[in-house]
C-alpha positions in Angstrom: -12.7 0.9 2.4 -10.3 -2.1 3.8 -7.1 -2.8 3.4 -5.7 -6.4 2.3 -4.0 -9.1 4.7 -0.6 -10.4 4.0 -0.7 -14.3 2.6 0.2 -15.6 5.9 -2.1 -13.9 7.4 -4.6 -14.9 5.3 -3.7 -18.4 5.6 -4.2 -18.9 9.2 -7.5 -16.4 9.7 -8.9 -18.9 6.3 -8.1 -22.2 8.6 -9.4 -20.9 12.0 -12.7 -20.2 9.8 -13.1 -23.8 8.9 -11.7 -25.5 12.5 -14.1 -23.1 13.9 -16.7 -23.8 11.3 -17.1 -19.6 11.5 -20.5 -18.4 9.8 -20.0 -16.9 6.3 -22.3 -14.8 4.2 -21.6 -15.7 0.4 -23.2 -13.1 -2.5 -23.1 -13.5 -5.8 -25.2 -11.8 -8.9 -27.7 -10.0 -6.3 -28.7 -13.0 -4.6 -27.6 -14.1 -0.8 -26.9 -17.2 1.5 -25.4 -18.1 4.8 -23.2 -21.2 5.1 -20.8 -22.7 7.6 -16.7 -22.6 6.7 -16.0 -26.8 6.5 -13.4 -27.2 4.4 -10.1 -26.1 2.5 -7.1 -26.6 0.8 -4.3 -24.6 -1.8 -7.5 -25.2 -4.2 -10.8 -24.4 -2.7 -13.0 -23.1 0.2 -15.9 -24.8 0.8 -19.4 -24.0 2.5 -22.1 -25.7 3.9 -24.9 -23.5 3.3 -27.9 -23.2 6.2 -29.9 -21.0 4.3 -30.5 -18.4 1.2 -29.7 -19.3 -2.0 -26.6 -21.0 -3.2 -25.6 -21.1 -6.8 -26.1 -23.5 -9.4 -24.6 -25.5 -11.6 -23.4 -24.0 -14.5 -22.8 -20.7 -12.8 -19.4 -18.9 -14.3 -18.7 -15.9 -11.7 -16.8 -15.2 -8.5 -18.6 -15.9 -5.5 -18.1 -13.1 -2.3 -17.9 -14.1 1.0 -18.0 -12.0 3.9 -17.2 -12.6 7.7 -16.0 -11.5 11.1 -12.7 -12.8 12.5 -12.3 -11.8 16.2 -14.7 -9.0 15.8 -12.8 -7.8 12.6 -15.3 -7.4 9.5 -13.2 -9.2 6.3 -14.2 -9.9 3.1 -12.9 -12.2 -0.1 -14.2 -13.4 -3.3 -13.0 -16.9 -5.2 -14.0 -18.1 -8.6 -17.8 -20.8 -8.4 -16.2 -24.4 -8.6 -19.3 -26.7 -7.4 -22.3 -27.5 -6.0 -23.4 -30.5 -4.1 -26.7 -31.4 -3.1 -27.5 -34.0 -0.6 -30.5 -35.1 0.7 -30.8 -31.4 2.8 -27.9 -30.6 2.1 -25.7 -27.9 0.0 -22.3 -27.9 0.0 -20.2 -24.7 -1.7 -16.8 -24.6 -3.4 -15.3 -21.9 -4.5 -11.9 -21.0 -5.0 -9.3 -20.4 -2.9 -10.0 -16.0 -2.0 -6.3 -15.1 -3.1 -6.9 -11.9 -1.3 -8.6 -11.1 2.2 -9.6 -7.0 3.2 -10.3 -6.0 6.5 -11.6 -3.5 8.6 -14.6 -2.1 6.0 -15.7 1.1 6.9 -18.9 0.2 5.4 -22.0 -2.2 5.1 -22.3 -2.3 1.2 -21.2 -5.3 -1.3 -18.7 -3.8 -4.1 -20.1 -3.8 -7.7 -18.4 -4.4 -10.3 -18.8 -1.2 -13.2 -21.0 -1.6 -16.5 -19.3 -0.3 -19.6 -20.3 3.0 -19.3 -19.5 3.9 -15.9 -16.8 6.4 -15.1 -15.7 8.8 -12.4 -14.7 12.3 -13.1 -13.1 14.9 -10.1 -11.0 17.5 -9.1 -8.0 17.0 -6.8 -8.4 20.0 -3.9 -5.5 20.9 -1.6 -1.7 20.8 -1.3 -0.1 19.1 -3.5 3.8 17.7 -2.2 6.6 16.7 -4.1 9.1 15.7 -1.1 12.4 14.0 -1.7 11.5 11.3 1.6 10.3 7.8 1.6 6.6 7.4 2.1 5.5 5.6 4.9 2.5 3.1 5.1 1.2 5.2 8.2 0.2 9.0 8.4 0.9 11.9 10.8 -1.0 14.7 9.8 1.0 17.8 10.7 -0.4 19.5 14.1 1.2 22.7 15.2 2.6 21.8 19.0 2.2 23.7 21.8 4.5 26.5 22.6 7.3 25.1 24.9 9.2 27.4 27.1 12.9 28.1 25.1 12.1 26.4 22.4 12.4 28.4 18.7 11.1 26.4 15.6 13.4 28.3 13.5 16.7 27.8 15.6 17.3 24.4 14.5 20.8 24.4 16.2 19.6 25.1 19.6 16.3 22.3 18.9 19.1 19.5 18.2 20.9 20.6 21.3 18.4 20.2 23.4 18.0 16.4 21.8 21.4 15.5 23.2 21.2 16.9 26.1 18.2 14.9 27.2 18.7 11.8 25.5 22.0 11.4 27.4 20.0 11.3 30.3 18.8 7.6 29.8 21.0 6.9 26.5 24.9 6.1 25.8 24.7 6.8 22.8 22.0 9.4 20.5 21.8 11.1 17.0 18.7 12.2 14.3 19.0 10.8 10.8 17.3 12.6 7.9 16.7 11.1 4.4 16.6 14.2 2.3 20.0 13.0 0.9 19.4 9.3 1.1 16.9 6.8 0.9 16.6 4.1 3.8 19.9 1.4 3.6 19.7 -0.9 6.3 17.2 -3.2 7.7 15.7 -1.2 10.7 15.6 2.3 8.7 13.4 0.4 5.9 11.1 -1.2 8.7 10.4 2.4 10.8 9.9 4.1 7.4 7.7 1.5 5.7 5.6 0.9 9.0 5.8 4.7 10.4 6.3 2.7 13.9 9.1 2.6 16.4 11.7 -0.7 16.3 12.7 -1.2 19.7 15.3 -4.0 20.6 15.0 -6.1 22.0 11.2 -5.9 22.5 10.7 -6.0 18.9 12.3 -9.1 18.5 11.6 -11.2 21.3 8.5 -11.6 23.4 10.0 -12.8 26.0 11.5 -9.9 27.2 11.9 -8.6 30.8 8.4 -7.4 31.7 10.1 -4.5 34.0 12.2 -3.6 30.6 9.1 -3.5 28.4 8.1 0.0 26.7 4.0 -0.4 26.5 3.1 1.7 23.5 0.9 0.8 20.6 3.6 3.2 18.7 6.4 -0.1 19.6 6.7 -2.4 17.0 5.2 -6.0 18.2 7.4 -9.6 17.2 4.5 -10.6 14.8 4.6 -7.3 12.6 8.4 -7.2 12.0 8.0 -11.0 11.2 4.7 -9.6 8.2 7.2 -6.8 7.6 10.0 -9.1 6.4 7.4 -11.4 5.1 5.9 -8.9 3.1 9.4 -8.0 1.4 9.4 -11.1 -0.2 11.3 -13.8 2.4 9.8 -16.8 3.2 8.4 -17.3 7.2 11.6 -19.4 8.0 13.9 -17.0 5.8 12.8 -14.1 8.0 12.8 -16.2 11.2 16.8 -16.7 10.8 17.6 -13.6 9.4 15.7 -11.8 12.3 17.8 -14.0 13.9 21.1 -13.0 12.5 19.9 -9.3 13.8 19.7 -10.5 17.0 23.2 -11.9 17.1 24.8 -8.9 15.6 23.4 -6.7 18.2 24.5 -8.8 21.4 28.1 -9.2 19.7 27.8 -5.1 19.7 26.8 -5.5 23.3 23.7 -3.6 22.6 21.2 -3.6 26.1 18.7 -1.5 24.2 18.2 0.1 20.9 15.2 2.4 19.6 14.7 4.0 16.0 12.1 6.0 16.3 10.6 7.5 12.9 10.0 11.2 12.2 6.8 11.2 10.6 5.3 14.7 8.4 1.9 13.2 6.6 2.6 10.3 5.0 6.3 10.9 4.5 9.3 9.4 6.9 11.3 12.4 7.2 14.3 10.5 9.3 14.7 8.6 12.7 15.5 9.6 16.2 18.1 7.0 17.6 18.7 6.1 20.9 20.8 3.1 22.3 22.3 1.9 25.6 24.9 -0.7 25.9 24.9 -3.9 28.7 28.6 -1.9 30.5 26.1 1.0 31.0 23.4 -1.2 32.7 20.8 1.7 32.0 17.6 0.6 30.9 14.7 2.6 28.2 12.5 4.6 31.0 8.7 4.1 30.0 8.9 8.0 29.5 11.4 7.5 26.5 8.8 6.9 24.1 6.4 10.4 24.6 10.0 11.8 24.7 10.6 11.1 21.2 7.4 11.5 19.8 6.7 15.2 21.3 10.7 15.5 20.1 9.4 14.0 16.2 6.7 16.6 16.2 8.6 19.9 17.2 11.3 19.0 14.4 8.6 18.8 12.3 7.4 21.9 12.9 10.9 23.8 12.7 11.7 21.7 9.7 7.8 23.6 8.3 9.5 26.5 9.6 12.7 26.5 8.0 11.5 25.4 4.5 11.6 22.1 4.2 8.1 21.2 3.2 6.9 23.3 0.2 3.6 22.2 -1.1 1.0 24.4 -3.5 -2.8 24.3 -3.8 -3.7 21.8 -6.8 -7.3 21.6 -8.7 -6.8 19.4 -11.7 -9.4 17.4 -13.2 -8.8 13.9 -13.6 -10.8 10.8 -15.2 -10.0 7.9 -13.7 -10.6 4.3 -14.3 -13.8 2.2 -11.7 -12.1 -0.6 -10.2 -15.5 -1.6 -7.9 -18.2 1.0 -6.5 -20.6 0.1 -3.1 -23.1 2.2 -2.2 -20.6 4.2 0.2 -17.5 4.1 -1.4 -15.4 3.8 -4.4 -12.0 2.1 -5.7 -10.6 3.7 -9.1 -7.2 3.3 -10.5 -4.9 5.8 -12.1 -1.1 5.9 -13.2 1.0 6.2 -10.7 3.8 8.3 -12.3 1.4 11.0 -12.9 -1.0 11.0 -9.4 0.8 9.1 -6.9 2.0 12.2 -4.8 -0.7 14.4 -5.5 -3.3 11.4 -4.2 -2.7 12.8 -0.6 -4.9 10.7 2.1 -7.4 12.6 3.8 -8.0 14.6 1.1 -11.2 15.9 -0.3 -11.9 15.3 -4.1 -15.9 16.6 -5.9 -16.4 13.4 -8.2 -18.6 13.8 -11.2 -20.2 10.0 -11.0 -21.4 8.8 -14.5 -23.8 5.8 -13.5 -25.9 3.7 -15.6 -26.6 6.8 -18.0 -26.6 9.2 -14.5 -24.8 12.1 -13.8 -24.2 12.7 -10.0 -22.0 15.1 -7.9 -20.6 13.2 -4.7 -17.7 14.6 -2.6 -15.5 11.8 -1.0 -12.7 11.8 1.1 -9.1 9.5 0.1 -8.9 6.8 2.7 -6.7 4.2 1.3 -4.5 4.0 -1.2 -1.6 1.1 -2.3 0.3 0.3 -6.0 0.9 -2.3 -8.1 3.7 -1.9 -10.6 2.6 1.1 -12.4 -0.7 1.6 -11.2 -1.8 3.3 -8.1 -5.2 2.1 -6.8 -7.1 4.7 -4.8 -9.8 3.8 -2.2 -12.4 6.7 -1.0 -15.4 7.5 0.9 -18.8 9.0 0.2 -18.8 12.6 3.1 -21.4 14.2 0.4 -23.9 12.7 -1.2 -27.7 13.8 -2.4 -30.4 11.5 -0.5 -32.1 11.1 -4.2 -28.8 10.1 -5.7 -27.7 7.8 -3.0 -31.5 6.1 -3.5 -30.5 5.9 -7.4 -27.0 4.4 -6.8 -28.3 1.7 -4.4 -31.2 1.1 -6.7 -29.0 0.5 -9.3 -26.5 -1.3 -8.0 -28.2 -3.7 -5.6 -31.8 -3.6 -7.6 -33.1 -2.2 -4.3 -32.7 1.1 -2.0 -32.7 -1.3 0.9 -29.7 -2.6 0.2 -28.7 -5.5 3.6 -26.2 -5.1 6.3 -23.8 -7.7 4.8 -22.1 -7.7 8.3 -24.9 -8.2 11.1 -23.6 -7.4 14.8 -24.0 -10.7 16.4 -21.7 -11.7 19.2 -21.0 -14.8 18.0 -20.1 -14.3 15.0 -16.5 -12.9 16.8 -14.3 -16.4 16.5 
């Protein structure tokens, strides 16, 4: 459905648009025109439109724009500020998009819901109430493969084996679990929030040794502990020196090499493998270390399944929720999060009852997205089942036509 950029981020992608002068489709009320990004500042975003329609004076609604950003579909809507007309020419303000999504999984422009319009469905599955901090990524649980003298339900033996073959390229090794505590220190909260491995000094620095590097898209990258930190609320030079305060607190421990590595069970952060190696040992990280930890993460799951850990029990509750903004492939609702938040698994199934401009249609989705806002939890899903004749209705009704347009045409250039 997308998922939003951080304000930095969307700061920079906004500016490239308009140094580039980046193509940008712009919607509004049904209607459609392309324009060229020229223009911005902390109060608008401005367009010079090439063709389509453009808005006219006297016009009180948001304005959508949609675009490609290094091959990325993105998408943003600001309040109508202005039109200026020039001999040929049109020129488009709009406010300032305070919030960029990226990565649609689909070619449809939300809608906005009529009063009227409401979604009814039933919650299928396991439901989950585990005492572990929920991570931002997900690890659906896969059964490994047998490995010779290993027993899921010895636990004893399992952690053994861990020290045994971490001290083969580690000084120092131990698994942290947080069903008696929540995350406390700066690296726990960034491999739970991110579900991804913090590796020093790679995280930290890019100008690390190339022969020391650990390639792995699992590694944490410099520019997404800087979002991370940014994202908690510090300021870009406020997380620059405190990242750099980590750094100086690990070479006054003499630390060569450090890896937290999360343990992962869906969406919850079950603990952290940790490994480290010190500058008097002179050992570095092999580029093994990292499918040694992860095949490691995934068999403590399974003897942690095993052993109890995770109890979970089928749900089917009906549940009327609130239409944030419907396309023709998707739909955003809202509900409160105390009540839903843990039985909103992703990836799983609901059979909504649509109620649509008078209509009553069955549709199964599929949870792809979900985030919170204070109390609220906002929950982002897929059409996987839909009747041809009611997916005809819903475009008809929503767009006014049941050839609704690609708002995101696949042409090369538009990757800046």
């Amino acid at each position: 459905m997308g998922s939003p950029v951080s304000r930095i981020e969307r700061e920079f992608i906004l500016k490239n648009m308009v140094d580039t002068h980046a193509p940008v489709e712009i919607s509004w009320r049904d209607k459609w025109g392309v324009g060229l990004a020229v223009d911005m500042n902390e109060n608008f975003f401005s367009f010079e439109m090439e063709s389509g329609e453009s808005p006219e004076a006297g016009f009180d609604g948001d304005v959508i724009a949609f675009f490609k950003f290094r091959g990325t579909r993105m998408t943003g809507r600001g309040k109508f500020i202005s039109i200026e007309k020039r001999d040929e020419t049109r020129k488009l303000k709009i406010g300032v998009p305070k919030t960029l999504y990226r990565d649609l999984s689909r070619g449809y422009e939300r809608v906005a819901p009529q009063e009227g319009d409401r979604v009814c469905f039933m919650v299928k599955g396991e439901k989950f109430a585990l005492n572990f901090p929920q991570s931002k990524a997900y690890e659906p649980f896969e059964e490994p493969q047998p490995a010779a003298n290993v027993d899921p339900a010895r636990m004893t033996t399992l952690l053994k084996q861990f020290r045994e073959s971490a001290q083969a390229f580690s000084s120092e090794s131990k698994i942290v679990m947080f069903r008696e505590r929540q995350p406390e220190n700066f690296e726990e909260n960034l491999v739970t929030t991110t579900g991804k491995t913090f590796l020093y000094p790679q995280s930290l620095h890019k100008a690390t040794l190339e022969n020391t590097r650990i390639i792995s898209p699992r590694v944490l990258a410099q520019e997404e502990v800087i979002l991370h930190e940014t994202n908690r609320g510090r300021e870009l030079f406020q997380a620059l020196n405190f990242l750099s305060e980590i750094t100086k607190d690990k070479e006054a421990k003499n630390i060569l090499q450090e890896m937290y590595s999360p343990i992962l069970y869906n969406n919850y952060a079950v603990g952290y493998l940790y490994l480290v190696t010190f500058k008097n040992n002179g050992r570095y990280f092999p580029q093994k270390v990292m499918d040694f930890v992860f095949q490691f993460g995934r068999l403590l799951v399974h003897s942690l399944k095993v052993n109890g850990y995770f109890k979970g029990v089928p749900v089917q509750e009906r549940v009327e929720a609130e239409i944030i903004d419907i396309s023709a492939s998707g739909i955003q609702m809202v509900l409160p999060r105390v009540h839903y938040d843990k039985a909103m698994e992703l990836l799983h199934d609901l059979t909504f009852t649509l109620y649509l401009r008078g209509a009553e249609m069955q549709i199964g989705g599929r949870i792809m997205r979900k985030f919170r806002d204070k109390g609220r939890l906002y929950v982002c899903t897929t059409f996987v089942d839909i009747q041809d004749p009611d997916r005809l209705f819903l475009m008809e009704s929503l767009y006014g036509s049941s050839e609704a347009p690609d708002l995101y045409p696949a042409q090369e250039d538009w990757s800046v």
